[in-house]
C-alpha positions as protocol buffer text, in pm:
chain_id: "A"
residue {
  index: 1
  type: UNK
  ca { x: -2925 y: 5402 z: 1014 }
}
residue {
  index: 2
  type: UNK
  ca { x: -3044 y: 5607 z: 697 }
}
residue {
  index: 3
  type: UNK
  ca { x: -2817 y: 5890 z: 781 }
}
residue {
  index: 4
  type: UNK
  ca { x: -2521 y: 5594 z: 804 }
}
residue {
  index: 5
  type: UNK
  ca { x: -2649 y: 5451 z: 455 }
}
residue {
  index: 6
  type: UNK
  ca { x: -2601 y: 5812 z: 299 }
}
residue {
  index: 7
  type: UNK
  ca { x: -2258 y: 5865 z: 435 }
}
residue {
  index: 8
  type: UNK
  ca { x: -2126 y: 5505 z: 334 }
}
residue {
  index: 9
  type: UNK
  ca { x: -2288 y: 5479 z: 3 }
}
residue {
  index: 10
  type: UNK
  ca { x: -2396 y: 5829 z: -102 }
}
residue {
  index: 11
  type: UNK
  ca { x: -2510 y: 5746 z: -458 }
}
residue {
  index: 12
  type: UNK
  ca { x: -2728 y: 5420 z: -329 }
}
residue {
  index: 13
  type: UNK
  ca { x: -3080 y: 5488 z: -358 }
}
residue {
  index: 14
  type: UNK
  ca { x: -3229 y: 5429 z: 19 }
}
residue {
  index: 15
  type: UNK
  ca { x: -3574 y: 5328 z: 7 }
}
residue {
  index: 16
  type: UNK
  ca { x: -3834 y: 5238 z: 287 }
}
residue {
  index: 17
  type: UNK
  ca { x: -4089 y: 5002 z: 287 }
}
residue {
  index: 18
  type: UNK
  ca { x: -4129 y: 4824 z: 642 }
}
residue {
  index: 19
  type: UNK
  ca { x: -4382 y: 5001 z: 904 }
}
residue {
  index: 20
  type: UNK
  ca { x: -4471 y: 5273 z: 658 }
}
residue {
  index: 21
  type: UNK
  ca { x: -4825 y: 5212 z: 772 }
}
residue {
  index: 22
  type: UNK
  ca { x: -4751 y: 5292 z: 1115 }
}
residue {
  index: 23
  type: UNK
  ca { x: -4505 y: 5562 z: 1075 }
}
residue {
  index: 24
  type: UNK
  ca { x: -4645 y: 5962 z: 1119 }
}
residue {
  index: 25
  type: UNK
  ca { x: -4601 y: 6209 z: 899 }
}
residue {
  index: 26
  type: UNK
  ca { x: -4329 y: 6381 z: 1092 }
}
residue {
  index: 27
  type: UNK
  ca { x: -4161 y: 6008 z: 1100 }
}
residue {
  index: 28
  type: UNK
  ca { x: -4161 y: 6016 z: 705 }
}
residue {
  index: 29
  type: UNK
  ca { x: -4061 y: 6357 z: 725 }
}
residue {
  index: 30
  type: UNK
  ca { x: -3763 y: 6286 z: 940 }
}
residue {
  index: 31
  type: UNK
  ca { x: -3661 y: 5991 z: 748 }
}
residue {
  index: 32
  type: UNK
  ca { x: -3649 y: 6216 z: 428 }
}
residue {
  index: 33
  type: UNK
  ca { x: -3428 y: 6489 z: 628 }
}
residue {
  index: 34
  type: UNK
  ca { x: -3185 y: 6188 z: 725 }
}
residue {
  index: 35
  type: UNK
  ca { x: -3148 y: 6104 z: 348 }
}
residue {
  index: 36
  type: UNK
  ca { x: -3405 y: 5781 z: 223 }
}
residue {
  index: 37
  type: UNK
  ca { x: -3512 y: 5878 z: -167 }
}
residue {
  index: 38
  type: UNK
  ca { x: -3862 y: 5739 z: -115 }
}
residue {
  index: 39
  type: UNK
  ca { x: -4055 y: 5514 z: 38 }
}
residue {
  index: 40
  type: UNK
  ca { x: -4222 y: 5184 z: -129 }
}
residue {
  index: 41
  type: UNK
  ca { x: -4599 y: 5188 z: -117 }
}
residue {
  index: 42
  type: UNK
  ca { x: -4836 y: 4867 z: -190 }
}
């Protein structure tokens, strides 16, 4: 879906805040490789 995001709208900014607590660090890491811009932490 992120990867989708980038190709449709390449100039949107695609952040990621739900399950961030529960993601690993190679999750993160893969969700960076398929194109988010950051990731929303509270």
């Amino acid at each position: 879906m992120i990867a989708t995001t980038r190709i449709v709208m390449p100039k949107t900014v695609v952040r990621l805040s739900a399950g961030r607590t529960q993601m690993s660090l190679e999750g993160q890491a893969l969700c960076f490789l398929a194109g988010a811009n950051l990731f929303l932490w509270r």
